[in-house]
N, C-alpha and C positions, 0 to 999 in steps of 0.2 A: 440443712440449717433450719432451726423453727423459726416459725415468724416469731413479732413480738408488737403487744397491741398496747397501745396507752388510751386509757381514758383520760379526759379531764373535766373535771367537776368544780362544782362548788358546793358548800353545805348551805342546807336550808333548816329552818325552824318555824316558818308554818305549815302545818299540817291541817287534814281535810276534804271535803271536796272540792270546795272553792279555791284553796290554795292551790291545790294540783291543776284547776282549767286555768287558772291566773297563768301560771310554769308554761304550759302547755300554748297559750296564748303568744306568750312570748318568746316562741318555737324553741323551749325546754322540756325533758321529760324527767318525774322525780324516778328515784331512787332508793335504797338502802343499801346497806353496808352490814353486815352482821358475824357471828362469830367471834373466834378468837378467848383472849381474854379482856377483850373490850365491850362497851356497850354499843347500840347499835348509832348508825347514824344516818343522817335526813338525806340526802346528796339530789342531784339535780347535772344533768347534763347536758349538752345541743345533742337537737334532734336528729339534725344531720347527719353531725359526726358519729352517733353511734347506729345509724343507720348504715353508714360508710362500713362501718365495722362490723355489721349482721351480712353484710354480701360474702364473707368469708368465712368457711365451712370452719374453720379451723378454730373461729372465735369463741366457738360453743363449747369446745374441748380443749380448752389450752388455758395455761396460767396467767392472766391478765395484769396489770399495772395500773391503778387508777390513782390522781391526785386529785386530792379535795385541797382547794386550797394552795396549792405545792407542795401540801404533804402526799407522798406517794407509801402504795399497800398494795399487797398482793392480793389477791382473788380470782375467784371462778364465779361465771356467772351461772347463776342457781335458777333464773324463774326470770318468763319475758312475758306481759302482758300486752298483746295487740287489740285493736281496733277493730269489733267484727265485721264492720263493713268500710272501713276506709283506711288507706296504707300508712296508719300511724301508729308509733310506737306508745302504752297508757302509761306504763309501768316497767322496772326493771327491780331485781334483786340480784345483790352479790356478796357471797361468803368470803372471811376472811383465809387466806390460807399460810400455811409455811412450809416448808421443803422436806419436813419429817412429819404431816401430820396426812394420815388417813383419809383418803377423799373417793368420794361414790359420788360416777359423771356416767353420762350417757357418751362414748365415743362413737362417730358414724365409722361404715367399715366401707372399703375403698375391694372393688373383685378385679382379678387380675388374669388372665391369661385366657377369658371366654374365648378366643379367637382359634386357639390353639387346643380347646379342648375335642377332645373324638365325639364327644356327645355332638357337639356344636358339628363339627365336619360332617358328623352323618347325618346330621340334619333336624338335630334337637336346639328345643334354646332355653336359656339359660332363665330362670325364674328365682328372684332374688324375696324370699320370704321375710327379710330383717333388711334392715339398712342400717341400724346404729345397734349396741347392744351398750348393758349398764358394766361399768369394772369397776374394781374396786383399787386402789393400790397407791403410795406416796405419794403426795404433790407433786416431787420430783421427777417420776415415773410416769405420769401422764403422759398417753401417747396423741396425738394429733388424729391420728386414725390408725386405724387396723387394717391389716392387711390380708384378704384370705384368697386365695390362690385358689381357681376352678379349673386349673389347664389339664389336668391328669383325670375329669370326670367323663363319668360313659353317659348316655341315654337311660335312664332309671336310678342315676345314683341320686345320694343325698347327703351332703353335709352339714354336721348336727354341731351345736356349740363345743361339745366336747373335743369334734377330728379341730378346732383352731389353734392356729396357730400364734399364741401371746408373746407381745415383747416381754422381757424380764421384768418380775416384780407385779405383773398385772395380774387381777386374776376375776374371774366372772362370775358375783355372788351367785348366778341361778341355778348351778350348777353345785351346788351346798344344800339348796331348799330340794332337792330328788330326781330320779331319774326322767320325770313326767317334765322335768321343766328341760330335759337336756332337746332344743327345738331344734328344728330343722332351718337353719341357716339359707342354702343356696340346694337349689333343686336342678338338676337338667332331664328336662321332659320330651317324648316325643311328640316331632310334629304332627298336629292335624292332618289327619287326609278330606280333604274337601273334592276329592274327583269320583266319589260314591255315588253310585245311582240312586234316584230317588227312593225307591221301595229299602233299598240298605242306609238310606237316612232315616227312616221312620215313617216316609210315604206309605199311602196304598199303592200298592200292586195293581196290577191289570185282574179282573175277576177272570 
């Protein structure tokens, strides 16, 4: 079952620097709303609550509910501006969306069976080259995460965006722009040997 997040908002109509430390003061962070066939709009949220709501991986790839006002809309959130040195949130942006329209999201990918792969048993480990990747495919179809399966890999393999396995309807634009973008996802490598003698580390030798 997917979760489901509510924002709640209010709209705002000053704009600026000022206005935004004023928001911010009054432990608010602004917003936008944008898309659609609407125009955009000012919004403003607690800081809190949608902090509460960035603890959960799922927020970032899932189709949102936010009320400005009591009027509620669907969206994704598009763009998060943090604080480069102190845990607060400046800024947010979210696109409007609907259940038939076309959407390009960053979904994280969730790896599965390390435990159980041969690589791993003989004593490789698992190096994870991606952690989210971009898709492209319906509102409706947005997946929470991806799911890619490592249990069947040896010591040397490599799997590339292409060997994924997609829920239906998704599909991953990079893999359209050439073969150079098809990247290597998840790697299983051998372990270091660290019991080599000095001169087969790159020591001198005894003359």
């Amino acid at each position: 079952m997917k979760e489901t997040f509510e924002i709640n908002a209010v709209a705002r109509s000053d704009q600026g620097k000022g206005a935004s430390r004023r928001l911010r003061r009054a432990g608010l962070v602004p917003g936008i709303i944008y898309g659609g066939d609407k125009e955009p709009e000012m919004i403003a949220t607690a800081h809190n609550e949608l902090v509460h709501h960035l603890e959960h991986e799922a927020f970032y790839s899932h189709i949102l509910d936010v009320k400005v006002d009591g009027a509620s809309q669907q969206v994704v959130l598009k763009d998060l501006q943090r604080h480069p040195a102190k845990p607060f949130i400046l800024h947010f942006d979210l696109q409007r969306v609907s259940v038939s329209d076309r959407i390009k999201m960053h979904v994280p990918l969730h790896f599965t069976g390390e435990k159980d792969a041969p690589g791993v048993k003989a004593g490789g480990q698992v190096s994870h080259n991606l952690v989210d990747v971009e898709v492209v495919c319906l509102a409706k179809d947005l997946p929470e995460f991806i799911e890619v399966d490592v249990s069947g890999m040896n010591v040397g393999d490599n799997l590339q965006l292409s060997d994924m396995k997609l829920p239906a309807g998704v599909e991953l634009p990079a893999l359209a722009q050439g073969p150079e973008h098809d990247v290597v996802v998840v790697s299983v490598i051998g372990k270091q040997r660290t019991d080599l003698p000095e001169d087969e580390e790159g020591g001198e030798g005894e003359a």
